[in-house]
C-alpha positions in Angstrom: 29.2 280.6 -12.7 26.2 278.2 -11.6 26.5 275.7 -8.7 26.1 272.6 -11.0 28.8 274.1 -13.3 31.2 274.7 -11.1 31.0 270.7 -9.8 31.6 269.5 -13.3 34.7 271.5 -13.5 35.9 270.5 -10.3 35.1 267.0 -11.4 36.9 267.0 -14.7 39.8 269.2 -13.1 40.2 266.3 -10.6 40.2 263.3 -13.1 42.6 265.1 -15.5 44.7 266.6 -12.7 48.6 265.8 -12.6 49.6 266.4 -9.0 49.9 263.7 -6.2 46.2 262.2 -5.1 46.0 263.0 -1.7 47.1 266.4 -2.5 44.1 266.7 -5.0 41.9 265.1 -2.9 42.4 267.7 -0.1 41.8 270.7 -2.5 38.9 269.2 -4.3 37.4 269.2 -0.6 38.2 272.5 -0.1 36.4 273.8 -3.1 33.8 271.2 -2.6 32.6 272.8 0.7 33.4 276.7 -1.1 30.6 275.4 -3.3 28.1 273.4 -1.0 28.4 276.7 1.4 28.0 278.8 -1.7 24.9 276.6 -2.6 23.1 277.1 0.7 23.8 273.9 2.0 23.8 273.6 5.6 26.9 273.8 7.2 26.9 271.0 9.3 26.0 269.2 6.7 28.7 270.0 4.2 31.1 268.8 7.1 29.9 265.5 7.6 29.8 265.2 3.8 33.0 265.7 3.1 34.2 264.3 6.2 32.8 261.4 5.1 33.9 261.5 1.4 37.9 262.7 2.2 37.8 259.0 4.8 37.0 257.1 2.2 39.0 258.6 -0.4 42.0 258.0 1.5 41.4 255.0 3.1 39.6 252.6 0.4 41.3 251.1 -2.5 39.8 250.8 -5.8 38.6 247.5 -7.3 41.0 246.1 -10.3 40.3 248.3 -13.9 39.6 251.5 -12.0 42.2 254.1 -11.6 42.4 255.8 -8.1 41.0 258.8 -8.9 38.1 257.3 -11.1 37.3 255.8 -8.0 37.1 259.3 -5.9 34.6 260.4 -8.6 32.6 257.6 -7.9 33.5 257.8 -4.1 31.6 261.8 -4.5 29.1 260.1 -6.6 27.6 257.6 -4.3 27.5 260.1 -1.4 26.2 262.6 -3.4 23.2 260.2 -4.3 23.1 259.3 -0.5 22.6 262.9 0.5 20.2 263.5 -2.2 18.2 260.2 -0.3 19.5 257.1 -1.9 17.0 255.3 -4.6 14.9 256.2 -6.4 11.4 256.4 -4.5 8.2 254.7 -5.5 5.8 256.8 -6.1 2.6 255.2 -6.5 0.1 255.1 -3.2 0.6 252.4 -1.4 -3.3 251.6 -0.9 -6.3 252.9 -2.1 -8.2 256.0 -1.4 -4.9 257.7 -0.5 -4.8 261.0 1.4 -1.7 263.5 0.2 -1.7 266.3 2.3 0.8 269.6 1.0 2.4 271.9 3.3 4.8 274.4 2.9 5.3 278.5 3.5 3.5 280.8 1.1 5.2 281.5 -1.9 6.4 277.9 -2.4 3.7 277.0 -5.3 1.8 274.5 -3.4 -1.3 274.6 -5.4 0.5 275.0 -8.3 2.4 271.7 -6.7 -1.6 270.5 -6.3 -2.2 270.8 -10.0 0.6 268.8 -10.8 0.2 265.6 -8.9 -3.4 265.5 -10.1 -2.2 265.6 -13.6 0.5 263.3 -12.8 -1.6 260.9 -11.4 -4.6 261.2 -13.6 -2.3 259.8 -16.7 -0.8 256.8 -14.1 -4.9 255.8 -14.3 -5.9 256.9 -10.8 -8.8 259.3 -10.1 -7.1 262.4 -8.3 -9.3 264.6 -6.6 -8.3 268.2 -5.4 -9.0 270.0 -1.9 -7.9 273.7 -0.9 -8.2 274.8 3.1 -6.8 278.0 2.2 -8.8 280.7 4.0 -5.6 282.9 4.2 -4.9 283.8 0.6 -8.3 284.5 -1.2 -6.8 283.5 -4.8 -6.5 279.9 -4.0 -9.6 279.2 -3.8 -10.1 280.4 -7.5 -6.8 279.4 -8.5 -7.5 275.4 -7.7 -10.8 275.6 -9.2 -9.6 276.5 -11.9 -6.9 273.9 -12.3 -9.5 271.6 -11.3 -12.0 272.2 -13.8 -8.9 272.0 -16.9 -7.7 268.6 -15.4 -11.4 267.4 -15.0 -10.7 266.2 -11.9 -13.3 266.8 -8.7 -13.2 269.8 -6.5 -14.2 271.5 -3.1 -13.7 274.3 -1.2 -15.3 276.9 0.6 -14.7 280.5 -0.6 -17.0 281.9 2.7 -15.5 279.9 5.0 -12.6 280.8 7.8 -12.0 277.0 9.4 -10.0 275.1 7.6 -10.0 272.1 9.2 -13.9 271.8 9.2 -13.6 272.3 5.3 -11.2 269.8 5.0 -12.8 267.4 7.0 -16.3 267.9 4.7 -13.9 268.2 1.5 -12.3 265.0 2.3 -16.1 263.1 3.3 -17.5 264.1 -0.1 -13.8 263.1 -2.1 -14.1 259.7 -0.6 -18.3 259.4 -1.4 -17.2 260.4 -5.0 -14.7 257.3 -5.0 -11.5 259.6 -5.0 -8.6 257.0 -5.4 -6.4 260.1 -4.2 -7.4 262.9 -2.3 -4.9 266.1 -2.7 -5.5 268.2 -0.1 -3.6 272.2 -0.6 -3.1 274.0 2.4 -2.7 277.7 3.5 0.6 279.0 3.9 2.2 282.4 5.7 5.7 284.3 6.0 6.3 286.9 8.1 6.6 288.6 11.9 4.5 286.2 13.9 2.7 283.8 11.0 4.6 281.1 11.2 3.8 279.5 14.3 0.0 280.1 13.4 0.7 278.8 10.2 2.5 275.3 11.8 -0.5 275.2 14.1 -2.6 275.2 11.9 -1.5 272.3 9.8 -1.0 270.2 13.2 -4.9 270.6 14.0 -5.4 269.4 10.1 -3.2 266.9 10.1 -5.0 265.4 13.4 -8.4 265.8 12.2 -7.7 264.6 8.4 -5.2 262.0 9.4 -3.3 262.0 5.8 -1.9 258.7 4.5 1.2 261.1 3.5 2.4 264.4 4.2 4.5 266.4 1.6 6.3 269.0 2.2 6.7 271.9 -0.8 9.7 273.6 -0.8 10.9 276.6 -3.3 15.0 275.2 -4.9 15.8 279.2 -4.1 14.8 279.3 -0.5 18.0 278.9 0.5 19.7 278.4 4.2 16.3 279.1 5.9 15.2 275.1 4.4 16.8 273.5 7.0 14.7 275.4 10.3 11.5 275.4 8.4 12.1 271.9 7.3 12.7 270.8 11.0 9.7 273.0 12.6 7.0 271.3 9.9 8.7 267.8 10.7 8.2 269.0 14.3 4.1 269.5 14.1 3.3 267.1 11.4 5.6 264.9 10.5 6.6 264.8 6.8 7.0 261.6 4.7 8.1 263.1 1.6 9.1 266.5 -0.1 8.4 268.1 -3.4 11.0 270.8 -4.9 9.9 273.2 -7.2 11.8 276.2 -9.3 14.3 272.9 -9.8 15.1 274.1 -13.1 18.7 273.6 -13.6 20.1 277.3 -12.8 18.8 277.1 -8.6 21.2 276.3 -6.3 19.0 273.5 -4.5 21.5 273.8 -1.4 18.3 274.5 0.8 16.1 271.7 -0.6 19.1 269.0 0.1 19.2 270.5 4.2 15.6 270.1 4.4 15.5 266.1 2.9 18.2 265.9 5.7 16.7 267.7 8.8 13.1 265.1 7.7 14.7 262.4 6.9 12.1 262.4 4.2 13.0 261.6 0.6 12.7 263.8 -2.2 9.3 262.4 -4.5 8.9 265.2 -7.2 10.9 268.3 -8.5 9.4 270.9 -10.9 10.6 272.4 -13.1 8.5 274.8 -14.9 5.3 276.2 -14.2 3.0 274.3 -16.7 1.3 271.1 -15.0 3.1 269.0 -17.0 6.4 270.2 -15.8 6.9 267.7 -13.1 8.5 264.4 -12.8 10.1 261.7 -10.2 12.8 262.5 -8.4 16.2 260.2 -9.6 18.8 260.9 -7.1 21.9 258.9 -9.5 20.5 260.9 -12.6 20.4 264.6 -10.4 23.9 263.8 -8.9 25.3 262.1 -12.7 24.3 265.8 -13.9 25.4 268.3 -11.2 29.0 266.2 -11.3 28.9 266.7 -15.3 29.2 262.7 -15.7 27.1 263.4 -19.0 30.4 264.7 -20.4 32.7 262.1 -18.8 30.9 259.0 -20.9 33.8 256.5 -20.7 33.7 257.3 -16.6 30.0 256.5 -16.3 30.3 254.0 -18.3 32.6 252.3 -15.6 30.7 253.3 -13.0 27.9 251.0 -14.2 30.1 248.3 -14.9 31.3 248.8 -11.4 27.4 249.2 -10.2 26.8 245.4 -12.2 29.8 243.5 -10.9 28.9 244.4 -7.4 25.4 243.2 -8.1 26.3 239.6 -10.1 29.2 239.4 -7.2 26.6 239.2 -4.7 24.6 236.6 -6.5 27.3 234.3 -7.2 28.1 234.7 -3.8 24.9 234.4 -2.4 24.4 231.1 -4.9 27.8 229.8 -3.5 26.6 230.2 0.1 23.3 228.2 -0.4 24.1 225.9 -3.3 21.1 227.3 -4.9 21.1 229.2 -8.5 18.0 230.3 -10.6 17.5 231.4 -14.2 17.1 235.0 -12.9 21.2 234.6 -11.6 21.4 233.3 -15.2 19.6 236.3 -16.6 21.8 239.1 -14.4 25.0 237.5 -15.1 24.5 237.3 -18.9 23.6 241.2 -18.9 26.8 242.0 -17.5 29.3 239.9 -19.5 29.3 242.7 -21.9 30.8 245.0 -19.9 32.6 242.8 -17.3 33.7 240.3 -19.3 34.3 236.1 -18.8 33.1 234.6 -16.0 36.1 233.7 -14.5 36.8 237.2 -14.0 34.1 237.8 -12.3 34.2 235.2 -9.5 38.0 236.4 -8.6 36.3 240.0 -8.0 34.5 238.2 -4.8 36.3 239.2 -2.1 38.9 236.3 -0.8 37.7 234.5 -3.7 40.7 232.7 -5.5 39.6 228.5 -6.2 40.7 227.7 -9.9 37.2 227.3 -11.5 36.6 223.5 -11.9 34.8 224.0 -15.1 36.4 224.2 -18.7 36.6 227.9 -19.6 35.2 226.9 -22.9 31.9 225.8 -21.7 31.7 229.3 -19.3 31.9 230.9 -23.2 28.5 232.8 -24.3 28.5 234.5 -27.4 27.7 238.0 -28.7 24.6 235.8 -30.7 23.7 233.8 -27.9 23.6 236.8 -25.4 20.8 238.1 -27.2 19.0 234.9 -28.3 19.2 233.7 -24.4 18.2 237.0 -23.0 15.1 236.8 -25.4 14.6 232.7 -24.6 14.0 233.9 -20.7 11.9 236.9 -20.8 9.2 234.4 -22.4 9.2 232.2 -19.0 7.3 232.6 -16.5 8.8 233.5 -12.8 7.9 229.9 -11.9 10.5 228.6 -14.2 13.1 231.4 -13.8 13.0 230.6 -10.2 12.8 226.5 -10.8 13.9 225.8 -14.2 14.0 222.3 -13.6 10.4 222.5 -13.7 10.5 223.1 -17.4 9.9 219.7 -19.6 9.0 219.6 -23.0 5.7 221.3 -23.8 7.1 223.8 -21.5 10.4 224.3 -23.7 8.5 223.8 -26.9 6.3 227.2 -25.8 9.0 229.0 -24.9 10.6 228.4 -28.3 7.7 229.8 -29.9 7.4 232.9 -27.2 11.0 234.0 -27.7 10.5 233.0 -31.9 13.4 230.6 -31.4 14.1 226.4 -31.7 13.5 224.4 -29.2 17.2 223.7 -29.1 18.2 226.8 -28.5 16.0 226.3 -25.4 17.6 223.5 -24.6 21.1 224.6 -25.0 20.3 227.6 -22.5 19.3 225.0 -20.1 22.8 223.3 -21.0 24.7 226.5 -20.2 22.2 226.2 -17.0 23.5 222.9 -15.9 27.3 223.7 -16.5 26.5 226.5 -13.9 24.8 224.5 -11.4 27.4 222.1 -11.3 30.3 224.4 -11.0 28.1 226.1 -8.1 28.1 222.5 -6.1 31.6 221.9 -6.9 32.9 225.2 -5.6 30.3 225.0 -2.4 31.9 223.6 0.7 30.9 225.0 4.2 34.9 224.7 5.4 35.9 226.3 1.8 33.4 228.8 2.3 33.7 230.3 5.8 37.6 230.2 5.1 37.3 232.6 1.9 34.5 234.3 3.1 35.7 235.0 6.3 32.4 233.9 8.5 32.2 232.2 11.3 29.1 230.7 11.1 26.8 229.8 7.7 23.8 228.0 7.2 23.8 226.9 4.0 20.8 225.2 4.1 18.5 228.1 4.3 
């Protein structure tokens, strides 16, 4: 059986399971590490993990509507996605030209890895450009040409030449001339007795003379336990910002690529998964882990789990808008996207921690419904941020275009800003700085920042 198969069947044995929780708890960590170990995870790592994961398990409670060991599932979840390096990453260069330097150990299908960035971020509207200072293996040379010249996309190398960083430091003068909005620059790799530390050496003299905007490190999903010391010893000469996994293709144990994100401390950008140039995408951390834990096949779970991920997020706005007195159409906006699946409003606000004032509002006017969700949601995705931010900037011409953005009245407008009001003045009843730093339990607040 396959790593990521055997975690959904330790997931769905654990949610169906019969016995008493700490019990389970204790042998799902126990075939948790089997698996990690199994899956070439460092084992250092797989301590602390479920060190970390058993602590919580046993020591935090679950918040009201989810069962105890729905909320271990989502306890493994989130520190799964933690491992795995959080959020999702942003992809895009951060300026323009941008300088991407690959590294990696032969056999890891860094130019294949070349290819597929340029393609990538040829269709994003950016003008890739592609660079090889592989002297060591003759076909790369070909190889990226050739990629080059089916993407369209400019090229240099130097087939005759044995110094890579004087080729890279001519290929990257002539990528920026040409107006290269990112410069892709493949590197040699070696394996073997002695290669290695030539190999590392190498790419610190490149990395000193090209001075890359962002080093990323390419690393085969079947390497295995050796990730973690080449991981460290690349970090050690040049240090890397970001890694690439390829052969991710749903049957490699990935154990290896998961130590080497954690001996960088660099995130995860790419996988691949195929060896086409189109077989490459961003790396999702939640949508990796919501696989390998088979929450695909546990629907009503993950459905939860977002629920839970939206009243933690409308929780810290009302609290946040309680603290400062302040509340926007964009709180407005969040709040009205959860009701669905967290229900009143009043509900809600007693899920803020030491939160338990009787609302000083009717219940009725808190009401939205079904009809008015949508109508409202479409009413403020045709204002601007201005008046999402400051909606009592909006006056009549301004409501009157709305209306006609969103193809509603202008008193449906109007009766958003209503709902708006009834907010706002809830907000100022509930906010009192003694009120607050009792239920919140600070010491000190200013609430006029």
């Amino acid at each position: 059986m396959s790593y990521l198969g055997r975690l959904k069947d330790l997931i769905s044995d654990f949610v169906r399971g019969k016995g008493p929780y700490e019990e389970s708890v204790n042998e799902f960590i126990k075939e948790l590490q089997k698996e990690l170990i199994k899956a070439d995870v460092n084992l250092k790592l797989v301590i602390e993990l479920t060190k970390n994961i058993k602590e919580q398990a046993l020591k935090s409670e679950p918040p009201p509507g989810i069962l105890r060991r729905e909320w271990f599932v989502k306890i493994v979840y989130d520190n799964l996605v933690k491992f795995f390096g959080g959020e999702v990453v942003d992809v895009l260069p951060k300026k323009i030209p941008w300088v991407l330097m690959l590294v990696g150990i032969q056999g890891s299908g860094k130019t294949t890895t070349a290819g597929k960035l340029a393609y990538y971020y040829k269709k994003l509207g950016y003008k890739p450009c592609l660079i090889t200072t592989d002297t060591y293996r003759p076909a790369a040379y070909d190889q990226l040409k050739q990629i080059a010249e089916k993407l369209n996309v400019p090229f240099y190398g130097e087939k005759d030449s044995d110094n890579p960083v004087e080729i890279g430091v001519r290929g990257l003068s002539k990528a920026l001339k040409e107006g290269c909005s990112l410069v892709i620059i493949d590197t040699a790799g070696r394996h073997g007795y002695g290669e290695e530390e030539r190999l590392l050496t190498e790419m610190e003299e490149l990395a000193k003379a090209l001075k890359p905007d962002e080093i990323m490190l390419v690393i085969d999903a079947y390497i295995g336990q050796k990730a973690y010391d080449i991981a460290r010893r690349f970090h050690e000469k040049t240090p890397v910002g970001s890694i690439f996994v390829t052969k991710l293709d749903g049957t490699a144990k990935g154990g290896g690529a998961l130590s080497a994100v954690a001996a960088t401390g660099a995130r995860i950008k790419f996988v691949g998964d195929g060896e086409k140039l189109e077989d490459i995408e961003p790396f999702n951390p939640k949508k990796f882990v919501a696989r390998l834990l088979g929450l695909g096949d546990l629907e009503t779970l993950l459905e939860k789990f977002r629920a839970l991920e939206e009243s933690e997020e409308v929780q810290k706005r009302l609290e946040k808008a309680i603290l400062t007195g302040k509340l926007t159409l964009r709180d407005v906006y969040a709040q009205i996207k959860s009701l669905r699946r967290l229900g009143p409003l009043r509900k809600v606000l007693q899920m803020i921690p030491g939160f338990s004032m009787p609302i000083p509002i009717d219940d009725e006017k808190l009401q939205i419904s079904e009809k008015n969700m949508e109508k409202w949601l479409h009413i403020m995705d045709s204002m601007t941020y201005d008046e999402l931010d400051h909606p009592t900037i909006i006056d009549k011409s301004r409501i009157n275009r709305i209306a006609r953005g969103a193809g509603v009245s202008p008193n449906d407008v109007k009766e958003l800003l209503q709902y708006y009001e009834t907010l706002v003045k809830m907000v100022k009843t509930l906010r009192s700085k003694k009120d607050i730093l009792k239920r919140f339990g600070l010491k000190d607040v200013s609430l006029e920042q």
